[in-house]
C-alpha positions as CSV (number, residue, x, y, z in Angstrom):
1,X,18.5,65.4,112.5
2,X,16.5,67.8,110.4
3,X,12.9,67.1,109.3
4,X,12.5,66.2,105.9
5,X,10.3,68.8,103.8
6,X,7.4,66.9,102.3
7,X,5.3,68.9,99.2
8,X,1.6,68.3,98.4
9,X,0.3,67.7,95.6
10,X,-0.6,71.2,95.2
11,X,3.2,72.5,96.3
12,X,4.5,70.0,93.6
13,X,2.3,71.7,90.4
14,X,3.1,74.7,91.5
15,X,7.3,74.3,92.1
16,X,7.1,72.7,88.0
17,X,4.3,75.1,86.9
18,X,2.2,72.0,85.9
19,X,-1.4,71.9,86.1
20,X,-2.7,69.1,88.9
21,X,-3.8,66.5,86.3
22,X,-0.5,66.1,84.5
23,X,1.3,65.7,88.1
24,X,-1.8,63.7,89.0
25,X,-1.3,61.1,86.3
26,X,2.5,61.2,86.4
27,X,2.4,60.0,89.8
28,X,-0.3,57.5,89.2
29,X,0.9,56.3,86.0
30,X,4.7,55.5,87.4
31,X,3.7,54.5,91.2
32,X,5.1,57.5,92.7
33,X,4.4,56.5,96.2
34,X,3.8,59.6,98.5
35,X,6.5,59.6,101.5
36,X,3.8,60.3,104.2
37,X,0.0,60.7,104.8
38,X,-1.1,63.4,106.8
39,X,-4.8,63.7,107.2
40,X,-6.3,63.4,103.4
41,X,-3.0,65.2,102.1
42,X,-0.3,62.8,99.9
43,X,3.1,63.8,100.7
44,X,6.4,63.2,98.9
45,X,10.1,64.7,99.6
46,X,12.2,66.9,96.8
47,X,13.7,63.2,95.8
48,X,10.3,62.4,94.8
49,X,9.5,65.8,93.1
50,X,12.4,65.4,90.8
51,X,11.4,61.9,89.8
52,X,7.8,63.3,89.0
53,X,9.5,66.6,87.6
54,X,11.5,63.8,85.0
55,X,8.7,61.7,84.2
56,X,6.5,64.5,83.2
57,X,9.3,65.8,81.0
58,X,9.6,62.0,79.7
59,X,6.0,61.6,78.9
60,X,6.4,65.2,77.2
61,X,9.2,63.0,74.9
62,X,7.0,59.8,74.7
63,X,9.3,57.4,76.7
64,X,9.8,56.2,79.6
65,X,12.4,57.1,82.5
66,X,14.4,54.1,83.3
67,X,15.0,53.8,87.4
C-alpha cells in the first residue's frame, strides 16, 4: 500500500495560490480536520485540499458547500 501524501498548510496556499489567512479561515470556519499531526505541522490529504479548494471558492460566492 502506498503512503498517502499529506500537504501543510503552507503546501495547500501555495497548490491554490491563496494567501495562508484565507486557507487558514476556510479550514477553521468549515472544521476541516487535518488527517495527521506531525510535530507542530497540520496535515491533510488531496481529498481534503479539494474540500478547502471548494469552500474557498464558495465563500468567494457567499454560500456554503453542502457535504
Amino acid at each position: 500500500m502506498a503512503p498517502i501524501k499529506l500537504y501543510t498548510l503552507g503546501e495547500i496556499g501555495r497548490q491554490l495560490g491563496q494567501p495562508l489567512h484565507r486557507i487558514r479561515y476556510a479550514i477553521e470556519s468549515r472544521g476541516i480536520d487535518p488527517h495527521a499531526v506531525a510535530g507542530h505541522f497540520r496535515c491533510w490529504t488531496a481529498e481534503d485540499v479539494l474540500r478547502i479548494k471548494a469552500e474557498i471558492e464558495a465563500i468567494d460566492a457567499g454560500k456554503a458547500v453542502a457535504l
